[in-house]
C-alpha positions, 0 to 999 in steps of 0.5 A: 640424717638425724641427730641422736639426742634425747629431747625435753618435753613441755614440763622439762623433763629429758624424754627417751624418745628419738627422731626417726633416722636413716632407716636401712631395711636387710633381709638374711638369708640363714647362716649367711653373713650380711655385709652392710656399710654405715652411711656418710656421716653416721655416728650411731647404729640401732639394730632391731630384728624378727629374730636373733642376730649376731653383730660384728663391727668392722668384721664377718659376723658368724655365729659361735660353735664353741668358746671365744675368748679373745675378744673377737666374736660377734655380739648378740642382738646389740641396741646401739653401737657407735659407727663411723661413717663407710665403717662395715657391719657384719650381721648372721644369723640362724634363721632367714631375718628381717633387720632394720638398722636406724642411722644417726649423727 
């Protein structure tokens, strides 16, 4: 598994490009959580979808009907998040979705 690090380019300058990961590809259904688990020595998550996915770490993703205002609900199309290695990821959404997720150390 890659390191999640930025890198220099010729002249020096710190580039935002990354190495490919550890690329897990899931498919939802809708409304339906999907429960994924980060692998062995994972330290970071990139999330990326064809639609709007709700993400809850540690937990049962599900899509908000009303107010959560307790810090526990799902988060909505999240970039990044830190992991930790066998930590589960729950991920819903509205419609049927293509998810890819990129794994780093």
């Amino acid at each position: 598994m890659e390191e999640f690090k930025q890198y220099r380019e010729v002249a020096g300058d710190v580039t935002f490009a990354v190495k490919q990961g550890y690329v897990n590809n899931y498919v939802l259904t809708a409304n339906s959580n999907k429960a994924i688990t980060a692998p062995a020595g994972a330290k970071y998550a990139l999330f990326s979808a064809d639609a709007d996915i709700w993400v809850l770490m540690g937990g049962v993703a599900s899509i908000p009907s009303g107010d959560v205002s307790d810090g526990s609900g799902s988060e909505l199309n999240p970039i990044a998040r830190r992991v930790e290695s066998g930590q589960t990821i729950g991920i819903i959404s509205d419609y049927a979705a293509k998810v890819s997720v990129v794994f780093y150390e």
